[in-house]
Each structure stands twice: as C-alpha cells, then as structure tokens.
DRENNU-497409 format. One record per residue (C-alpha): residue number from 1; x, y, z. Coordinates in steps of 0.25 Angstrom, whole numbers, plus 5000, padded with zeros to 4 digits. Layout:
BEGIN
{NUM, {X, Y, Z}} ...
***
This chain:
BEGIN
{1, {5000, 5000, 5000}} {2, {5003, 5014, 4998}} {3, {5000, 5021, 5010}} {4, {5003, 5035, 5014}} {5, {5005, 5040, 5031}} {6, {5003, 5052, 5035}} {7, {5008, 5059, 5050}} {8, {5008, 5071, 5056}} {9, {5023, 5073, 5054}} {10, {5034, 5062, 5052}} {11, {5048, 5058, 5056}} {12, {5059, 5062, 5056}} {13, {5055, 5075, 5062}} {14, {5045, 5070, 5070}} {15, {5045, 5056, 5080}} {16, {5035, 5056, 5089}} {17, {5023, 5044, 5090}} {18, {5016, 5047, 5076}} {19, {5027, 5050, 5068}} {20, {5032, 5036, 5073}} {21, {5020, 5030, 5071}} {22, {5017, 5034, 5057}} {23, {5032, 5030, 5054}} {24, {5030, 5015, 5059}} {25, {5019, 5015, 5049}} {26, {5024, 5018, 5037}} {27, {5037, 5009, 5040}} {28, {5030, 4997, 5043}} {29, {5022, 4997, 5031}} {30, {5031, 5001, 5021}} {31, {5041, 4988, 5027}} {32, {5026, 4981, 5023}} {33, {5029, 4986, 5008}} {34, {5018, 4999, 5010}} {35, {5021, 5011, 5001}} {36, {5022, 5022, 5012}} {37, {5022, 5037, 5012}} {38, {5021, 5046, 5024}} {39, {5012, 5061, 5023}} {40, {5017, 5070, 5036}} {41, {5015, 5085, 5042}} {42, {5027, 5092, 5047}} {43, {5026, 5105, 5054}} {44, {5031, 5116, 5048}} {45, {5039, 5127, 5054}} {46, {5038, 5138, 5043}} {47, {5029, 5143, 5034}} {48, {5028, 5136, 5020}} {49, {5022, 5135, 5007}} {50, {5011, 5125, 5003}} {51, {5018, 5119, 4993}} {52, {5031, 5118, 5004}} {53, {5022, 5111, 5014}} {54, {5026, 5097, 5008}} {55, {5037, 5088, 5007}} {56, {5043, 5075, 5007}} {57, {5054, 5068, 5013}} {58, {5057, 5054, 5016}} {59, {5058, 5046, 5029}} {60, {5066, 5032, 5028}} {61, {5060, 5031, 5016}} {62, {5046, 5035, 5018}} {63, {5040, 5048, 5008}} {64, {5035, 5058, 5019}} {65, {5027, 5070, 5014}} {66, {5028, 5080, 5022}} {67, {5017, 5092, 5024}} {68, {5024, 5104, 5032}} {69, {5011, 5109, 5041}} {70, {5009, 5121, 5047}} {71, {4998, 5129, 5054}} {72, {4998, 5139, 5044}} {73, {4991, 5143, 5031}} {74, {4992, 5133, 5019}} {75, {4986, 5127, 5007}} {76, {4976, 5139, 5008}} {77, {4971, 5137, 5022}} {78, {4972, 5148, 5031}} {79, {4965, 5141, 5043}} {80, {4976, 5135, 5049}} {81, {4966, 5127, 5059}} {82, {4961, 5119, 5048}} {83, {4973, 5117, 5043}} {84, {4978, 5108, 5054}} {85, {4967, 5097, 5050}} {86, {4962, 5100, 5036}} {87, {4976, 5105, 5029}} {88, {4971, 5107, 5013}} {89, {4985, 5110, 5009}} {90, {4989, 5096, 5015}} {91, {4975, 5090, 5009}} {92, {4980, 5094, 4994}} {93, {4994, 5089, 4997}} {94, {4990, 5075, 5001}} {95, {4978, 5075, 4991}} {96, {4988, 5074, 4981}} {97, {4999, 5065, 4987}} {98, {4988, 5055, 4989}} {99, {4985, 5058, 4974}} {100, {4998, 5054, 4971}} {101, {5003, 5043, 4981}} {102, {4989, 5037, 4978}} {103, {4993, 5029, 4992}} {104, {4982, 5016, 4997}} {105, {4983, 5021, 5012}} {106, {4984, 5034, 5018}} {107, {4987, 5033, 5035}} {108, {4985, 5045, 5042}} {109, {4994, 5043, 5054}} {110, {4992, 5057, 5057}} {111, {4986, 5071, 5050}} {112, {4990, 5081, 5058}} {113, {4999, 5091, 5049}} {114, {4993, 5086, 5037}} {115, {4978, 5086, 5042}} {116, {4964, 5078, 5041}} {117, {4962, 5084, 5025}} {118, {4971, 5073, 5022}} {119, {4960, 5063, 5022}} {120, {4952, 5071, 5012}} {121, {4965, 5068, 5002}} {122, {4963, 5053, 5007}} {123, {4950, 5052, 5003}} {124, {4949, 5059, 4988}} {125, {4962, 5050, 4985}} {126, {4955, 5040, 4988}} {127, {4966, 5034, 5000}} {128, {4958, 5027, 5014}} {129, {4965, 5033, 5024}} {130, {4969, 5027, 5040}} {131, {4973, 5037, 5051}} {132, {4980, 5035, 5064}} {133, {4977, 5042, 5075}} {134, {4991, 5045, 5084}} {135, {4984, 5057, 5091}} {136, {4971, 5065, 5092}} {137, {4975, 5076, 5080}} {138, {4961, 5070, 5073}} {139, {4953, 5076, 5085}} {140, {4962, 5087, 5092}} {141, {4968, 5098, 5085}} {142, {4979, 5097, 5097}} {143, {4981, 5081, 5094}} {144, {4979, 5077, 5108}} {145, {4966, 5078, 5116}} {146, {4974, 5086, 5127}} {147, {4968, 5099, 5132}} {148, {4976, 5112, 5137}} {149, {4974, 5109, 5150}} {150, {4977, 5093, 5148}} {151, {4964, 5087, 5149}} {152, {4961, 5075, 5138}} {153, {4951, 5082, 5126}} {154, {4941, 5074, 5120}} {155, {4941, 5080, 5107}} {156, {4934, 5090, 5100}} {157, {4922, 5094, 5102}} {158, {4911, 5099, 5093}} {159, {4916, 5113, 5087}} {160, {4929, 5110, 5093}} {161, {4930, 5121, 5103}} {162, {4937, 5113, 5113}} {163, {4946, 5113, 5102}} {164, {4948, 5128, 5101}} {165, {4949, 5130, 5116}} {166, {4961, 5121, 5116}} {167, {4967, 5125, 5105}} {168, {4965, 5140, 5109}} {169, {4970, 5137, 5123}} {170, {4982, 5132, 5118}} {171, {4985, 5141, 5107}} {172, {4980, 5155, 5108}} {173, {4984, 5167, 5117}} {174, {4978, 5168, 5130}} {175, {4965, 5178, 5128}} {176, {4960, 5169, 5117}} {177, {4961, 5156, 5126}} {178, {4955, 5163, 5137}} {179, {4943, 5168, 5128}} {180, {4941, 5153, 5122}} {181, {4943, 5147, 5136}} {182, {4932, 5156, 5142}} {183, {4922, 5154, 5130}} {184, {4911, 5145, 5134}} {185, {4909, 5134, 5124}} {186, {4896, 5138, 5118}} {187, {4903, 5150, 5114}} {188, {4914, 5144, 5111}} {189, {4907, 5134, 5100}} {190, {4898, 5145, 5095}} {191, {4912, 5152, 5091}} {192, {4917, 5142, 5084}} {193, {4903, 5137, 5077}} {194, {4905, 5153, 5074}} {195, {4919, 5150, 5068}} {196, {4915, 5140, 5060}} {197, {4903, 5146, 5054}} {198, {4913, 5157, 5048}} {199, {4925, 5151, 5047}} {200, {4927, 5155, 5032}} {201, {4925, 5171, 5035}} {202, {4932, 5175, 5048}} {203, {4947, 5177, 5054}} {204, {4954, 5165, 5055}} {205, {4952, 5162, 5068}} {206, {4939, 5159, 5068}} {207, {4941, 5150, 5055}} {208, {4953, 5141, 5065}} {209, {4941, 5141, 5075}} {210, {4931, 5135, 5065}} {211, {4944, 5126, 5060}} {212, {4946, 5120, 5073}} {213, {4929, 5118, 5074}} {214, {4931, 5111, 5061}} {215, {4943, 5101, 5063}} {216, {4936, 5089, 5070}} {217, {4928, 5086, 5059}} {218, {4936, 5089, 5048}} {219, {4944, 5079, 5054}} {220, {4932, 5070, 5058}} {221, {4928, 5070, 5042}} {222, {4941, 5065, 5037}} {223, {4944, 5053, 5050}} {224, {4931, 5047, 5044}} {225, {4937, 5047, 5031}} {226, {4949, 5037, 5037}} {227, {4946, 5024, 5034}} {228, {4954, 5019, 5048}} {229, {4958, 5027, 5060}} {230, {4971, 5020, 5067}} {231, {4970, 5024, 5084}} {232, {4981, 5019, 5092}} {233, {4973, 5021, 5105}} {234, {4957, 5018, 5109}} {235, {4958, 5034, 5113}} {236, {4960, 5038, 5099}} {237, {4951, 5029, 5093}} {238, {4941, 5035, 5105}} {239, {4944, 5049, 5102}} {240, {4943, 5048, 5088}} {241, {4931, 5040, 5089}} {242, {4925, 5051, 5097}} {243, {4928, 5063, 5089}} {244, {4925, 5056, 5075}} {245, {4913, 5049, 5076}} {246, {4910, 5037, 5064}} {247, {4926, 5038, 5062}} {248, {4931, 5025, 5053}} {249, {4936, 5013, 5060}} {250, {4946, 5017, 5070}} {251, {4957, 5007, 5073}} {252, {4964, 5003, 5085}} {253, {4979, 5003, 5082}} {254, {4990, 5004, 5093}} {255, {5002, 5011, 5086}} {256, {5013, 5000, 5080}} {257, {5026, 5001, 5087}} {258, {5040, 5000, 5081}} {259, {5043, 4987, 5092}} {260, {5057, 4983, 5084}} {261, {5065, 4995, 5088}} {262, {5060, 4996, 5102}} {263, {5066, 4984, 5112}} {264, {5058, 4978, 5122}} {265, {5065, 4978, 5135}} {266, {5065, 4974, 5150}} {267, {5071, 4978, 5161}} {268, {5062, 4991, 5164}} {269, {5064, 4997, 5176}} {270, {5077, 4991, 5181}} {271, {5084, 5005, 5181}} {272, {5086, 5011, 5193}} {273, {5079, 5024, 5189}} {274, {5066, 5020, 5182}} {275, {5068, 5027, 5169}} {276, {5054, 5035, 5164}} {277, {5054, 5038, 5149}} {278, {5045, 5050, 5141}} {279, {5046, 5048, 5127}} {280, {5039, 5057, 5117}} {281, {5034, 5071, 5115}} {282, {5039, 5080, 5127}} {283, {5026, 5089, 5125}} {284, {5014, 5091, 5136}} {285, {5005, 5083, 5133}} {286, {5015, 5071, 5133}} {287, {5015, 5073, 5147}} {288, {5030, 5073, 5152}} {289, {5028, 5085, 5161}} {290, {5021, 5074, 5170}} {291, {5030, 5063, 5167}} {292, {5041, 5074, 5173}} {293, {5032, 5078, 5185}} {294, {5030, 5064, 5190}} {295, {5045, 5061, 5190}} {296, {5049, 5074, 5196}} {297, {5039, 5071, 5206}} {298, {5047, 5059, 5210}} {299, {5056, 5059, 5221}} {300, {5070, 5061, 5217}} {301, {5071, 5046, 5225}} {302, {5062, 5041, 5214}} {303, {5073, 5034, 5204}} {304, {5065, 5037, 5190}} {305, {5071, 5044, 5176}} {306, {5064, 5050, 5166}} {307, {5069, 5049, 5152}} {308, {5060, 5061, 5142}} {309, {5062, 5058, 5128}} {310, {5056, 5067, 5119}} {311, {5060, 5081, 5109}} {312, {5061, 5092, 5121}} {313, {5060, 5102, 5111}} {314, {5046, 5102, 5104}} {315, {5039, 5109, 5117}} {316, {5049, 5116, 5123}} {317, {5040, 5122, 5134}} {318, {5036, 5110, 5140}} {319, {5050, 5104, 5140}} {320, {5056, 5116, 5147}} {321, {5043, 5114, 5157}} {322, {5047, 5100, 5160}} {323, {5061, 5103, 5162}} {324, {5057, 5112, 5174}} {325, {5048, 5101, 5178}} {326, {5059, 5091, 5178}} {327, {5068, 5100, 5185}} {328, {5082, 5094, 5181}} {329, {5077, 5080, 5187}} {330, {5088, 5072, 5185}} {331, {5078, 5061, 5182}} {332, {5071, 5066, 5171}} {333, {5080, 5068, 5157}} {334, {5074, 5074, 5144}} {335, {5083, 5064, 5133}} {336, {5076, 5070, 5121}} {337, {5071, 5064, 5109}} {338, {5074, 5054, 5102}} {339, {5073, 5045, 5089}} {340, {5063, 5037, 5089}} {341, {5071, 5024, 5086}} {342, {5077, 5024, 5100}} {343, {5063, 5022, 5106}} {344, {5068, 5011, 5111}} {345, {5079, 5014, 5116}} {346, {5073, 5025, 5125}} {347, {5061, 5016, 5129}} {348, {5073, 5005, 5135}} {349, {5080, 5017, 5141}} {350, {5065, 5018, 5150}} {351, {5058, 5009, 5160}} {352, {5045, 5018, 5160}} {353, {5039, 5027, 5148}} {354, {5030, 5036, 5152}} {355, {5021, 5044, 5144}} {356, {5013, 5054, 5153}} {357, {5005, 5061, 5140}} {358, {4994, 5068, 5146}} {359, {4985, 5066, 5132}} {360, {4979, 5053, 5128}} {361, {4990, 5051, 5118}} {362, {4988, 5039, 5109}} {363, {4996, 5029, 5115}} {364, {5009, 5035, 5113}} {365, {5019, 5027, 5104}} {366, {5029, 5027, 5111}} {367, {5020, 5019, 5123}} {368, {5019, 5008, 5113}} {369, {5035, 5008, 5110}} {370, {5037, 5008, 5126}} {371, {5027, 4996, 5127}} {372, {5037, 4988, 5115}} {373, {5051, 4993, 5124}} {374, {5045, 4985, 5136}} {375, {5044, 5000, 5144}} {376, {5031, 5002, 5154}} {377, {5023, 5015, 5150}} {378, {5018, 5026, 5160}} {379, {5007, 5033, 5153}} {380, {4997, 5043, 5157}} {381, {4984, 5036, 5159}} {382, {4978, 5043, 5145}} {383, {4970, 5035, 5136}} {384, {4980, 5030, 5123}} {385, {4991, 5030, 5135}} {386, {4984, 5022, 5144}} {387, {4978, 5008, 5132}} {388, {4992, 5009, 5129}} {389, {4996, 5004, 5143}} {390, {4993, 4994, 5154}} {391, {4994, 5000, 5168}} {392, {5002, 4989, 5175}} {393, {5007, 4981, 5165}} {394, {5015, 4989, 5156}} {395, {5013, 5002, 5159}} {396, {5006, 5013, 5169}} {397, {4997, 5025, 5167}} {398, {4996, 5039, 5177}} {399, {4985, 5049, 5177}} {400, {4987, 5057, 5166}} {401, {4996, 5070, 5170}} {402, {4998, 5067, 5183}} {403, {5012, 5066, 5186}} {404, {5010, 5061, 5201}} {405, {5003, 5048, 5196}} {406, {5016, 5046, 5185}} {407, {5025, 5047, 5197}} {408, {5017, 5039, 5206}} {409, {5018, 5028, 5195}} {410, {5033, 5032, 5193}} {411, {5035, 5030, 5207}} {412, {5030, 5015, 5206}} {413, {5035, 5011, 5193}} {414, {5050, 5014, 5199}} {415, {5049, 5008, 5213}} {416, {5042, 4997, 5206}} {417, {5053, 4992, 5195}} {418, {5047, 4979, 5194}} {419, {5035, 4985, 5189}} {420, {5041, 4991, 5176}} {421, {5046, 4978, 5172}} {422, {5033, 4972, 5173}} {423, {5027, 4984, 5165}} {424, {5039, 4983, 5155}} {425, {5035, 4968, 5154}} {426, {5022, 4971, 5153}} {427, {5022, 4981, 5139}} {428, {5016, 4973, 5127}} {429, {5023, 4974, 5114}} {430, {5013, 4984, 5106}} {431, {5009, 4983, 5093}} {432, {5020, 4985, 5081}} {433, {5022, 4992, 5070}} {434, {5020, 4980, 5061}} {435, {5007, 4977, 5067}} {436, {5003, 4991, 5068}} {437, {5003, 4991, 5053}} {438, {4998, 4977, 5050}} {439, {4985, 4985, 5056}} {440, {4987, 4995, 5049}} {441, {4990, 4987, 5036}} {442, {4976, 4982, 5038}} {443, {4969, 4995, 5041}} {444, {4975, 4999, 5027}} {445, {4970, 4985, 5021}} {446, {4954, 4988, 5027}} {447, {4953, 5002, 5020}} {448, {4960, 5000, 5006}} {449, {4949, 4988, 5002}} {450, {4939, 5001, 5002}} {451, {4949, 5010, 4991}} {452, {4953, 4999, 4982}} {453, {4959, 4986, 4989}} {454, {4971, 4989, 4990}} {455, {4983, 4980, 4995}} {456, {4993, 4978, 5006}} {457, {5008, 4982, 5001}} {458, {5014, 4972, 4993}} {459, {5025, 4972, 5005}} {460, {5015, 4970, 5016}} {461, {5013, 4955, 5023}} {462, {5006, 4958, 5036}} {463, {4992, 4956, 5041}} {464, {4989, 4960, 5052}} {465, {4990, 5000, 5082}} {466, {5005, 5081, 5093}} {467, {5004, 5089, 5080}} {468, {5001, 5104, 5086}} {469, {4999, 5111, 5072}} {470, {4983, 5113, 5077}} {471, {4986, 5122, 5088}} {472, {4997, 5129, 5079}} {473, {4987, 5132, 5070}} {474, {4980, 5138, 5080}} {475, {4988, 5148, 5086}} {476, {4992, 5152, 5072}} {477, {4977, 5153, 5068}} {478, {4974, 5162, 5082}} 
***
C-alpha cells in the first residue's frame, strides 16, 4: 500500500511522544514493504510567503513534507483563529499532493499545524482516512482539557464560551480577563451568538470570537468523515465519544513500543539512594514542580535522587521557578535531554519513573517503555495514567497534584526496597510496534474493500495500541 502519515511536527527537531510514535509507524510498515510518506507542521519563527511555507526534506530515507505554520495571515485568511483548524492554504497544498501521490491510506496521526480542512482534501480525492488521537487537540483549542487554575475541563460547550474564558484568561491583558471573567454566562453566550451573527462585517476580534464558536463543529464535520478513530486510552475514546456524538468506529489501541532497543532489567531498587527519574517535557502541566516539592519535603535522612531529563530550555520561566524550589538540593539534578535512543539507558539508570502530570494525559509513552525496562511507575491517579498502571503490582498512583501524597509514597517505596522489585517484576511487557501495526494493517485492510479493494503491500506477511499555535493566534488576533 501506499500510505501517507501526517504529524503535527517530526523528527529530527522535534522528539517527544508523537513524533516518536508517528516515526515507529511509518518504520514498521515500510520494513513490511509499504510505500511510506510522511505530511508535518513546523512552527515557523519568521514571517513567510505562501508559496515558501512548504518544503521537503528526508528523514532515514522517509520523504517529509513539510508545512512552516504560523499564526499569521495566509492563503488569504486573515482570521488567524480559523486558521488553527480550518488552514485553506494547507487544504490546497494537500489537495494536490493527494492528486499526485494518489496514496491508498491516509493516517492522521496528528492535524494540529496542518488543521482538520485536510479531510475535506481526503474526501474529493477519494482517499479513506484513519486518525490517531495522541492528545485532546480535536476538542480543546489548548490540547489538553486543563483549566488555568488546574482543574480537569470536559470539553466545549455549546457556543464554546468556556473556551473564550480560558483562552482570554491565558492570553489577554488584565482588564479584558477581568471584563470576560466578570461577565455572567448568559451574557457571555449572547455576545458570541452576536459574533457569530456578524462575523463577516465587523473588526477582527469579533470575527476570532465567532472562530472560536465555530471550531468544534467544523471539526466535528470532518471526524465523521474518518473511517477509524485509533484511541490509545478508554479517556480518549470517552472524551471524544462525548463531544462528537455518531462518530465512526473508534478503536481501542495501546501505543506499540519499540521493545528491542529497551533491555529489561532487575535488580531495581538495590541502590543505596532510591533513584527517581522524570522523563519528558519539563513544562506545568507535566507536573514536576510537584515531583520537586515532594522530594524537598523529604528529610534530608531520606536516602532518594531524583534524576530530571527533559529540554530545560523551551519554558524558561517554569524552570528557573523549579530551581528555587529545588533550592540547590544535592538530590535532585537536571541532566538535560536526551536522544531518544538511550531511552533505555536512562530508564536502567532509575528504579522509579515518576510521572506526576496533572492533566489526564493519554497514557504517556514513555510509561509503556518504562513498563518494557522492568521500571515500576508512579503516576498521578488521572485517568490515561492510571489503566496504564496497576496499583501494587507494577506500579502506584497519588492524588493528583498533591505533593505530600507522592512523598508519603516516596517515603515507602524507599524504606521498602523489597517492594520495588516486586513492582519491577511485576511490569508486563506492552504491546509492540509489530503488533501495534499488525492492527493497524487491518484497520487499513476493513476500509480500502469500501474504495476499491485494495491489497496489503507486496512485502507485508503479518496477520494480525502540546502544540500552542491556538492560544498564539489569540494573542495576535486581540
């Protein structure tokens, strides 16, 4: 098969749990003789012409077409809110890469960057269409579900001013939060059913209002034009289910784990510090300022380290906060990134992950690749965390942001060695890559009968589980 992916953005600028994902994919089933070609966003730092807003380049030997985004102008839009989800000039672009490629399968493994208008393209081409869902962008402008003031969101409501209060509490300046704040929703919907009733005739503003309105159901239009929704957590698939009533078929589908580069081991928690390890994005809603409180809280008796891997230099503010919470504590270091191919290595260099997110996440990757190391998990009891772990047997859960809860865990887990080895026994090996995309081989196989009865590649033998371009667009569009 011919089969085109698309992500959000790709390697090698970018390595975090999608990216990673989508790259997995598209190795295994070209190894099974599929013709593979990868579609990515990048976020583009300077201002560009349409015609200069796409590119190519390879990645070990995969074509990557690249589309520089930015929350700006282009293609003729001027409504830099729509843009986020319905991109034209993107829309054009693919339209006639589809027109050429003439690919059987096209796998949405993100949109963000390149936008939901990418299924309209699908769909006059003639191409069925799967999606993954690594995070919430279908339904939250923010990708994640998470409030300003921390609290889980359940989605849109109907005209979306839940929306616009976040969005405005997180991007405007202080007198229009406090005017939105203070407005009473029934006012607050009548302005935006305003908005949208003159969207076409009045300042820009009230056009990125109505937008914002808008953007759930364009999206919701174009998820029922999927033939298969891929969820890798039962939150997803509930979210989703929720906020797009008569979707297609969704799919239950762990992600597939690279198990050959990551050596299970034993032998956890035979140091005589009990090594913690963080490992990912070192941003708020990741959590680690908690992760850091709970270890300082711990007496200086308490024999514990805590490794922190992850780019210290994309939130600069939040690092230098948890710095001065970490107070030169000899017992935590921040080691920086690193390449993603010593993910092994860093996980046998641990007896405990812990990953303290305070959003429901979407059951982390990099859990899964702990899990396949033999390393016990800590996670914040949050649902896509918490089905990915078994309390006691290979793994515990806290109260969600409650630092005093990971430490009383902490505080067991290291004065009960014996403990860690049985939770490092007790880790199942998850699922693999090769049978990630045996399923998703078959997926393929069920929707191609409907567009011409297309054929597994010739080289195939098998049978068979946060982009914040929104809230930039808003603080240009106020």
């Amino acid at each position: 098969m011919k089969i085109v992916l698309t992500v959000h953005q790709f390697l090698p600028e970018y390595t975090y749990g999608t990216e990673i994902i989508a790259c997995n994919i598209a190795r295994e089933l070209r190894s099974r003789g599929h013709e593979i070609s990868i579609v990515t966003g990048f976020d583009a730092k300077t201002p560009l012409a349409d015609e200069a807003r796409f590119g190519r380049y390879e990645y070990e030997g995969f074509p990557v077409h690249r589309f520089l985004h930015a929350c700006v102008p282009m293609g003729g839009q001027d409504d830099v809110v729509e843009i986020e989800y319905n991109n034209r000039l993107f829309y054009g672009w693919f339209r006639n890469y589809l027109s050429d490629c003439r690919p059987d399968v096209v796998h949405f493994v993100h949109m963000g960057r390149l936008s939901a208008s990418a299924m309209d393209a699908c769909v006059e081409m003639g191409v069925p269409a799967v999606f993954t869902a690594t995070d919430f962008w279908p339904v939250c402008p923010t990708n994640q579900l998470l409030l300003p003031d921390g609290s889980m969101c359940g989605g849109p409501d109907a005209l979306a001013s839940n929306c616009l209060r976040h969005i405005v509490a997180i991007t405007q300046p202080a007198l229009i939060r406090t005017a939105v704040e203070r407005l009473p929703d029934p006012l607050l919907e009548s302005a935006i059913r305003l908005c949208r009733k003159v969207r076409v005739r009045y300042p820009e503003r009230i056009r990125n209002v109505a937008s914002l309105a808008s953007r759930l159901e364009f999206i919701r239009q174009r998820m029922n034009l999927l033939r298969r929704i891929v969820v890798p957590s039962r939150i997803m698939g509930e979210v989703l289910a929720r906020c797009f009533p008569g979707v297609v078929s969704i799919v239950h589908l762990p992600y597939g784990i690279d198990v050959r580069r990551i050596p299970r081991l034993n032998g956890k928690g035979e140091r005589a510090a009990l090594r913690l390890g963080f490992v990912g994005r070192i941003q708020e809603s990741k959590g680690l300022h908690v992760l850091v409180r709970a270890v300082r809280s711990l007496e200086s008796t308490v024999p514990v380290e805590l490794k922190i891997h992850g780019n210290d230099g994309e939130h600069p503010e939040y690092v230098r906060a948890l710095r001065r919470t970490a107070d030169g504590d000899p017992r935590i270091g921040f080691c920086g990134p690193f390449e993603n191919g010593r993910i092994g290595e860093v996980l046998r260099d641990v007896d405990v992950l812990v990953c303290p997110s305070v959003w429901y996440e979407n059951t982390p990757l990099v859990i899964r690749e702990a899990q396949a190391a033999g390393c016990p998990v800590i996670a914040s009891n949050l649902p896509g965390m918490a089905e990915a772990i078994e309390p006691g047997v290979d793994g515990m859960l806290f109260d969600p942001g409650n630092s005093g809860d990971l430490a009383a865990v902490l505080r067991r887990l290291e004065a009960d060695r014996p403990l860690v080895s049985r939770l490092s026994s007790g880790t199942g090996e998850p699922l693999s890559v090769s049978d990630h995309v045996d399923a998703l081989e078959r997926i393929y196989e069920e929707i191609l009968p409907a567009h011409g009865g297309k054929k597994r590649g010739a080289g195939s033998a098998r049978g068979g589980e946060s982009c914040g371009t929104f809230t930039a667009g808003f603080r240009r569009a106020f």
